[in-house]
mmCIF file as gemmi writes it, N, C-alpha and C atoms, coordinates in Angstrom:
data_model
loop_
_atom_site.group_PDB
_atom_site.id
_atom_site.type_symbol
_atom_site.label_atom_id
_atom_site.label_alt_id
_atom_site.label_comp_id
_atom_site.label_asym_id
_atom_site.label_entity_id
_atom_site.label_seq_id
_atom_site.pdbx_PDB_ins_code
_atom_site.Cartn_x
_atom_site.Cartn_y
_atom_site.Cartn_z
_atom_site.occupancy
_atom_site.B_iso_or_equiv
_atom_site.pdbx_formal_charge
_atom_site.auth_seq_id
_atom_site.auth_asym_id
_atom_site.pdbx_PDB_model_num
ATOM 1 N N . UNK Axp A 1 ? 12.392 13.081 3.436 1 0 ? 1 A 1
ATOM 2 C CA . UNK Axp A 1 ? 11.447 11.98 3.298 1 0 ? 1 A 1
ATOM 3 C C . UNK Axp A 1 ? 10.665 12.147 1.986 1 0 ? 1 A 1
ATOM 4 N N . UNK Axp A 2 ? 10.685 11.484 1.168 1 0 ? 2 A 1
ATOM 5 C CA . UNK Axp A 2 ? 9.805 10.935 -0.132 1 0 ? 2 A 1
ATOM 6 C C . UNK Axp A 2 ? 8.473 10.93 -0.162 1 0 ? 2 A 1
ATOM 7 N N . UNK Axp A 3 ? 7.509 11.429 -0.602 1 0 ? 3 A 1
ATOM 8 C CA . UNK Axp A 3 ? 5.796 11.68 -0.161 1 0 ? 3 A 1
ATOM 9 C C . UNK Axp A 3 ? 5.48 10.489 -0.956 1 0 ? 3 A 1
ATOM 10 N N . UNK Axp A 4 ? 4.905 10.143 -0.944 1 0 ? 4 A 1
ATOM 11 C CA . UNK Axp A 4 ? 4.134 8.707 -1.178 1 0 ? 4 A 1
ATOM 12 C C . UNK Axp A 4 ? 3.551 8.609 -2.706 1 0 ? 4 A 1
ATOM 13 N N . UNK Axp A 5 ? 3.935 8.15 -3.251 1 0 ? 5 A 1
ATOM 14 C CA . UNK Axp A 5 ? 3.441 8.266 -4.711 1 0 ? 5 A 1
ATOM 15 C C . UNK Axp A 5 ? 2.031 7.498 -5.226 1 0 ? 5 A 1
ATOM 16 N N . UNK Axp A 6 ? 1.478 7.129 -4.356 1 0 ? 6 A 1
ATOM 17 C CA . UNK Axp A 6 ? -0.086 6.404 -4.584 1 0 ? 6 A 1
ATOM 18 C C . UNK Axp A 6 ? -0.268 6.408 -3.3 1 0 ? 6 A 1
ATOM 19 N N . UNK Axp A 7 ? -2.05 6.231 -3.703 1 0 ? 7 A 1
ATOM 20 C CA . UNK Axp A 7 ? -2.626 6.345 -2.297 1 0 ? 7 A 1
ATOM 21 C C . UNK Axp A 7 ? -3.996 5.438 -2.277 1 0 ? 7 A 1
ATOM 22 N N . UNK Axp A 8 ? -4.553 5.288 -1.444 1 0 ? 8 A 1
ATOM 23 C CA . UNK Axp A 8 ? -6.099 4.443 -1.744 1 0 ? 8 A 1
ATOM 24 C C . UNK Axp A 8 ? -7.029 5.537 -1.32 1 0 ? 8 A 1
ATOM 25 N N . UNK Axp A 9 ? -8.312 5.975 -2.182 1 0 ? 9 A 1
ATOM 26 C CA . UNK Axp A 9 ? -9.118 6.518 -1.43 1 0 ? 9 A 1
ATOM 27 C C . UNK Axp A 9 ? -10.629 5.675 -1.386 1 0 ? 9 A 1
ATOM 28 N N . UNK Axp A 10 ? -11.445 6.483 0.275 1 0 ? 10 A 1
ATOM 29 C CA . UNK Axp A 10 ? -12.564 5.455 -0.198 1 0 ? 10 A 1
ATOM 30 C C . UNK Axp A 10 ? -13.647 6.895 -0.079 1 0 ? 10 A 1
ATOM 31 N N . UNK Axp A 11 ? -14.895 6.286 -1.368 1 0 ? 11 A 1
ATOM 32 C CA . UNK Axp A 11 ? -15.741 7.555 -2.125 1 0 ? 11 A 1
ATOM 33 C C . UNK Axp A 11 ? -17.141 6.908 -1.121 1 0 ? 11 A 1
ATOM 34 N N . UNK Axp A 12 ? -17.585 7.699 -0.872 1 0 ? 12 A 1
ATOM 35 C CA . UNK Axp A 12 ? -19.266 7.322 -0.466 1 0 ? 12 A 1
ATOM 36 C C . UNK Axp A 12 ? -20.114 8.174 -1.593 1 0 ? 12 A 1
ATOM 37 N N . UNK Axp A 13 ? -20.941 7.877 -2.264 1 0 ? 13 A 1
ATOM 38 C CA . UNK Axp A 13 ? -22.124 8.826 -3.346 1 0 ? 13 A 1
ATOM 39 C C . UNK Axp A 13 ? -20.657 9.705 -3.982 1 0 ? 13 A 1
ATOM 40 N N . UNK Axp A 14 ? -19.751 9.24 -4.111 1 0 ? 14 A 1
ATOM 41 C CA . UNK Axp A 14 ? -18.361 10.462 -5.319 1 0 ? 14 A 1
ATOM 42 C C . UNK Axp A 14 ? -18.058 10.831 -4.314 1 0 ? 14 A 1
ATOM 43 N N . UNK Axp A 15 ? -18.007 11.115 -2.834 1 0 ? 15 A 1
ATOM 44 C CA . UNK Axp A 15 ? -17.383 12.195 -2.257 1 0 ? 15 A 1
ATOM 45 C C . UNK Axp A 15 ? -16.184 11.1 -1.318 1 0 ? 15 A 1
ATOM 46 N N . UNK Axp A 16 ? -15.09 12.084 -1.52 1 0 ? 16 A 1
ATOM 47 C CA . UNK Axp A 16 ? -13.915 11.067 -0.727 1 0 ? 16 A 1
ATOM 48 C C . UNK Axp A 16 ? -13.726 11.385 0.42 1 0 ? 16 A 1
ATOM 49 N N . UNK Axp A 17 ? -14.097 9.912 1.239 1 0 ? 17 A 1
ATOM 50 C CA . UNK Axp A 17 ? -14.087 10.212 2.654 1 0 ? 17 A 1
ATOM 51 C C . UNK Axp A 17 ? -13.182 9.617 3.593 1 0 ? 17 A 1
ATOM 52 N N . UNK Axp A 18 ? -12.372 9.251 2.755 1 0 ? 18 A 1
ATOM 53 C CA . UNK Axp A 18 ? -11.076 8.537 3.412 1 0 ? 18 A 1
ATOM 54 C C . UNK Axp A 18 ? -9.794 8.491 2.794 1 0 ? 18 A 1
ATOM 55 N N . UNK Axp A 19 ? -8.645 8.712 2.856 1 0 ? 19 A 1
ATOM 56 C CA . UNK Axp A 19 ? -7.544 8.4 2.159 1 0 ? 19 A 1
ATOM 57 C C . UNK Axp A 19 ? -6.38 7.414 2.958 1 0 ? 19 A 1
ATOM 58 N N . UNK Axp A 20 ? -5.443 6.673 2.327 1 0 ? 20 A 1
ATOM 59 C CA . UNK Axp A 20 ? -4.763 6.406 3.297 1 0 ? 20 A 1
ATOM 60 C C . UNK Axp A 20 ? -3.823 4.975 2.173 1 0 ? 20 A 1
ATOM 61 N N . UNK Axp A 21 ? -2.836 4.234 3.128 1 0 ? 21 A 1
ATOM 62 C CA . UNK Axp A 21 ? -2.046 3.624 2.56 1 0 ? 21 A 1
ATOM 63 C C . UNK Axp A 21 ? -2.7 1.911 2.592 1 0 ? 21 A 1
ATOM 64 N N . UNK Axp A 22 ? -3.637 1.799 3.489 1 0 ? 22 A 1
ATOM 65 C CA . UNK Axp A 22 ? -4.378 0.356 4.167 1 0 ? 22 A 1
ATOM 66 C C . UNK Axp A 22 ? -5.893 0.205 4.273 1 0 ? 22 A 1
ATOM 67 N N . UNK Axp A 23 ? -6.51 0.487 3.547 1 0 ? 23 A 1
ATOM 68 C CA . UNK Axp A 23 ? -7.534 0.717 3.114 1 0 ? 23 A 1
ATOM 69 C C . UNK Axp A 23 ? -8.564 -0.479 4.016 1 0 ? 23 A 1
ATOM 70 N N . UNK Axp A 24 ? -7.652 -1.683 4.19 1 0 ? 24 A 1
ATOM 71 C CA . UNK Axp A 24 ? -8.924 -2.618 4.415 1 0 ? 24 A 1
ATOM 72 C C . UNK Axp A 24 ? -9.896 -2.385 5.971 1 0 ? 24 A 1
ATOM 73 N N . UNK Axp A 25 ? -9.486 -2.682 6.588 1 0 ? 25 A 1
ATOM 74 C CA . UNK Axp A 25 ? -10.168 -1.881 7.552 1 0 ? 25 A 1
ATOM 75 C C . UNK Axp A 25 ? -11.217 -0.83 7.882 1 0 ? 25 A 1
ATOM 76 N N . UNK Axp A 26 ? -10.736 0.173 7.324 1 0 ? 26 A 1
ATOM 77 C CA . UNK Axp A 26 ? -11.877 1.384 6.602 1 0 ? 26 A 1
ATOM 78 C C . UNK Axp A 26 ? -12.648 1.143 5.886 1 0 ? 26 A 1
ATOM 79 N N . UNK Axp A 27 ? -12.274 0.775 4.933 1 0 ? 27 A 1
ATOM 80 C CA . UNK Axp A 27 ? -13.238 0.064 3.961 1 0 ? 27 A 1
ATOM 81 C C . UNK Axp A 27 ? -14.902 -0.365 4.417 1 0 ? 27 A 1
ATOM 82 N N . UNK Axp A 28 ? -14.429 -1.187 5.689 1 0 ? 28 A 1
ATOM 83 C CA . UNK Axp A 28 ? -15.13 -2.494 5.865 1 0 ? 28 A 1
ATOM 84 C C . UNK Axp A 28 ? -16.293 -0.793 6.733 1 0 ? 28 A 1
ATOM 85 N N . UNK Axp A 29 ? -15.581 -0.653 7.619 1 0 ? 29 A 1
ATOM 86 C CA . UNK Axp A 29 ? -16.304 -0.156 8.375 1 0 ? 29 A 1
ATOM 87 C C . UNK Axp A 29 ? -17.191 1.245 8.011 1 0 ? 29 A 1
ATOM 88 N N . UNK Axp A 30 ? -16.536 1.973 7.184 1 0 ? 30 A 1
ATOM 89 C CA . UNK Axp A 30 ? -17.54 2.903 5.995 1 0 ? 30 A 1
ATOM 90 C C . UNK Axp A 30 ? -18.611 2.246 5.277 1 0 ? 30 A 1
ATOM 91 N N . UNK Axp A 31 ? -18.364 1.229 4.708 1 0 ? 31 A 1
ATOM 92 C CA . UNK Axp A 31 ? -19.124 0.507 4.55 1 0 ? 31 A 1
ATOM 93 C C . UNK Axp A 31 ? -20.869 -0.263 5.192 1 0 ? 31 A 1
ATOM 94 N N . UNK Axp A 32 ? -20.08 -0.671 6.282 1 0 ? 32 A 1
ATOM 95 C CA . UNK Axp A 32 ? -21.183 -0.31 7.247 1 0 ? 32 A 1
ATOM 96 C C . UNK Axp A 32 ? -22.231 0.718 8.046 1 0 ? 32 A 1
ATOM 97 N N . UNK Axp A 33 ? -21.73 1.802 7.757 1 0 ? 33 A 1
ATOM 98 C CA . UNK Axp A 33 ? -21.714 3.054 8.396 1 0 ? 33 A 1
ATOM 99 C C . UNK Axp A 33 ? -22.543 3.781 6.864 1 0 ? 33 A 1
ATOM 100 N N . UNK Axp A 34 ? -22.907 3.085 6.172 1 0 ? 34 A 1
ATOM 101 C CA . UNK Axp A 34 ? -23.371 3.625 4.829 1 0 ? 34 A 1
ATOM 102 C C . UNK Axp A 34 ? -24.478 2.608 4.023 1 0 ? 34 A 1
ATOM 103 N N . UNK Axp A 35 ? -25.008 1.802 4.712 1 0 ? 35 A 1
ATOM 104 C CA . UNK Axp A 35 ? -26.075 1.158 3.812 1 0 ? 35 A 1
ATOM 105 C C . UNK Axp A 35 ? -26.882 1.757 3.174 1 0 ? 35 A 1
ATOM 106 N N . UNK Axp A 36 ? -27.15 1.186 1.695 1 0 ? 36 A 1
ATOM 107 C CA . UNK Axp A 36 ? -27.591 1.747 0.786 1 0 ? 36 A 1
ATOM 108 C C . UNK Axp A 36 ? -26.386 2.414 0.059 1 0 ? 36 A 1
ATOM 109 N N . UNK Axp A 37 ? -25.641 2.921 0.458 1 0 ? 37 A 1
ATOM 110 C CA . UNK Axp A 37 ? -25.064 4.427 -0.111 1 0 ? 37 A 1
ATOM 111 C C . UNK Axp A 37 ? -24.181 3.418 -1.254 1 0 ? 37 A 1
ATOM 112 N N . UNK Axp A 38 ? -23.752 3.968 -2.201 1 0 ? 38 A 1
ATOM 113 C CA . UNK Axp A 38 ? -22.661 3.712 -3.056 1 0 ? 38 A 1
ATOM 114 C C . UNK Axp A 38 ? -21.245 3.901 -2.35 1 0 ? 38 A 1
ATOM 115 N N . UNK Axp A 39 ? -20.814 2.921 -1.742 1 0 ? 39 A 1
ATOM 116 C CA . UNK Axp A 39 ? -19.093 3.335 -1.31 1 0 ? 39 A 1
ATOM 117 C C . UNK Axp A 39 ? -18.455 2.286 -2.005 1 0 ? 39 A 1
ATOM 118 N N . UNK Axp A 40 ? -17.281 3.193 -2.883 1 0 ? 40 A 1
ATOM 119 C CA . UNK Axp A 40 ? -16.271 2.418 -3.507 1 0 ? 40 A 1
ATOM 120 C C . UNK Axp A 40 ? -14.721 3.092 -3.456 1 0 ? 40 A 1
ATOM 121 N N . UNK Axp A 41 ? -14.277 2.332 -3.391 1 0 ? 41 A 1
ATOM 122 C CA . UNK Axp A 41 ? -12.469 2.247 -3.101 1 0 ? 41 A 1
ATOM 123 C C . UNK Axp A 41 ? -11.638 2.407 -4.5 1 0 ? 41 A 1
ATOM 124 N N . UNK Axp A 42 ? -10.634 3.253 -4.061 1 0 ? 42 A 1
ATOM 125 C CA . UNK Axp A 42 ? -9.594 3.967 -5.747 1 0 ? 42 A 1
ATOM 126 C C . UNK Axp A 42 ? -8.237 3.721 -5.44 1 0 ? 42 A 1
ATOM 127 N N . UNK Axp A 43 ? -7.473 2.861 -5.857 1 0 ? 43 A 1
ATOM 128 C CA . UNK Axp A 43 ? -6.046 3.283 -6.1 1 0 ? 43 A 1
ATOM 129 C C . UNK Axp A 43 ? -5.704 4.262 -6.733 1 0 ? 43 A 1
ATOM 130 N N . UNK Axp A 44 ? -5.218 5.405 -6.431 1 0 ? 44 A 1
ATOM 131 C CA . UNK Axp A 44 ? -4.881 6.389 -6.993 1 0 ? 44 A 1
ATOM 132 C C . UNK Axp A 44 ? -3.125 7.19 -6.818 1 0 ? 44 A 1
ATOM 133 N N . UNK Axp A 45 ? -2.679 7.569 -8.008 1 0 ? 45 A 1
ATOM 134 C CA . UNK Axp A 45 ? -1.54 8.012 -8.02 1 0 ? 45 A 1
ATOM 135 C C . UNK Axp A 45 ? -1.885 9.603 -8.239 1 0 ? 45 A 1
ATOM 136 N N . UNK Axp A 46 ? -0.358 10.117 -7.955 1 0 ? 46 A 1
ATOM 137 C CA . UNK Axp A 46 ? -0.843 11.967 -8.073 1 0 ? 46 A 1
ATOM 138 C C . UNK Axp A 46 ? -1.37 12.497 -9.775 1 0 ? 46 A 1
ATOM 139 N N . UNK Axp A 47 ? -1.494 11.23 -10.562 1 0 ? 47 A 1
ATOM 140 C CA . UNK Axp A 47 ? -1.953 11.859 -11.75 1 0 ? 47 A 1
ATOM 141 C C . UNK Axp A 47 ? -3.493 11.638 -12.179 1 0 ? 47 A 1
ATOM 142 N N . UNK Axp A 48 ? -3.865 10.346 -11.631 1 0 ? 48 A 1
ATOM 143 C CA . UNK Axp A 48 ? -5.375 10.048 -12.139 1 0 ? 48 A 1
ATOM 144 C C . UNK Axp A 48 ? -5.474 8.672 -10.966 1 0 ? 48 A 1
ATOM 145 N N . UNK Axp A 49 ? -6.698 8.577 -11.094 1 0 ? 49 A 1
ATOM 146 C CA . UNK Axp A 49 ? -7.249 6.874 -10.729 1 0 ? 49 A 1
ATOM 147 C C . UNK Axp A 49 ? -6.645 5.7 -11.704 1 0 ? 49 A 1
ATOM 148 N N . UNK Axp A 50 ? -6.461 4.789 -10.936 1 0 ? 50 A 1
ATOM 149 C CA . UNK Axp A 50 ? -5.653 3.559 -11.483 1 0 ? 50 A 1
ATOM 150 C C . UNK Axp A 50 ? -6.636 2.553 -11.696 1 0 ? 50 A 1
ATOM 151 N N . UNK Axp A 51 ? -7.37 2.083 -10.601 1 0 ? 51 A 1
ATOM 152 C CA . UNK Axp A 51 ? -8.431 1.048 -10.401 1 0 ? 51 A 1
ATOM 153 C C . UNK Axp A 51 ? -9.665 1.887 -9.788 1 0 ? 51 A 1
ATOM 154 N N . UNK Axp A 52 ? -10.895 1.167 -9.305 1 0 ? 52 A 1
ATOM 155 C CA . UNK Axp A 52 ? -11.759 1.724 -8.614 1 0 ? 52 A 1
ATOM 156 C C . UNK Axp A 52 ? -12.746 0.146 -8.695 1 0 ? 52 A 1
ATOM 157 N N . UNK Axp A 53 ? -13.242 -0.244 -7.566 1 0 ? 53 A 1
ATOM 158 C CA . UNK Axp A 53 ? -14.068 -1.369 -7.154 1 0 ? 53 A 1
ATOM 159 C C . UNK Axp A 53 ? -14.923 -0.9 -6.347 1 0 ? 53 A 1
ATOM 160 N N . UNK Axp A 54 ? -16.147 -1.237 -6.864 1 0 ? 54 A 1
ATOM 161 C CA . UNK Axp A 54 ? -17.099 -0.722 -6.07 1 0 ? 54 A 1
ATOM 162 C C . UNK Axp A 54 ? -17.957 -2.02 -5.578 1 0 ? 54 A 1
C-alpha cells in the first residue's frame, strides 16, 4: 500500500492538532472548541506546506 503523499493539518495557536485526509468536519468543530484561539488549516505534502487558511 502507497502512504499518502499529502495530508491536511489543522493548527490551534501553531500547534497541530489534527491531521487527516477530510478536514471539513474537524475543522468546523475545533473551531468551535477554540474561541478566540487562532485555528488554521494546511495542505501539506511530506516536503513543506502548500496552502494554509486561517
Amino acid at each position: 500500500m502507497e502512504k499518502e503523499k499529502f495530508e491536511y493539518v489543522i493548527k490551534v495557536d501553531g500547534k497541530i492538532v489534527w491531521r487527516g485526509l477530510n478536514p471539513t468536519k474537524a475543522f468546523f468543530e475545533i473551531k468551535k472548541q477554540n474561541i478566540g484561539r487562532e485555528v488554521a488549516i494546511a495542505w501539506r505534502t511530506k516536503e513543506k506546506i502548500l496552502v494554509c487558511l486561517i
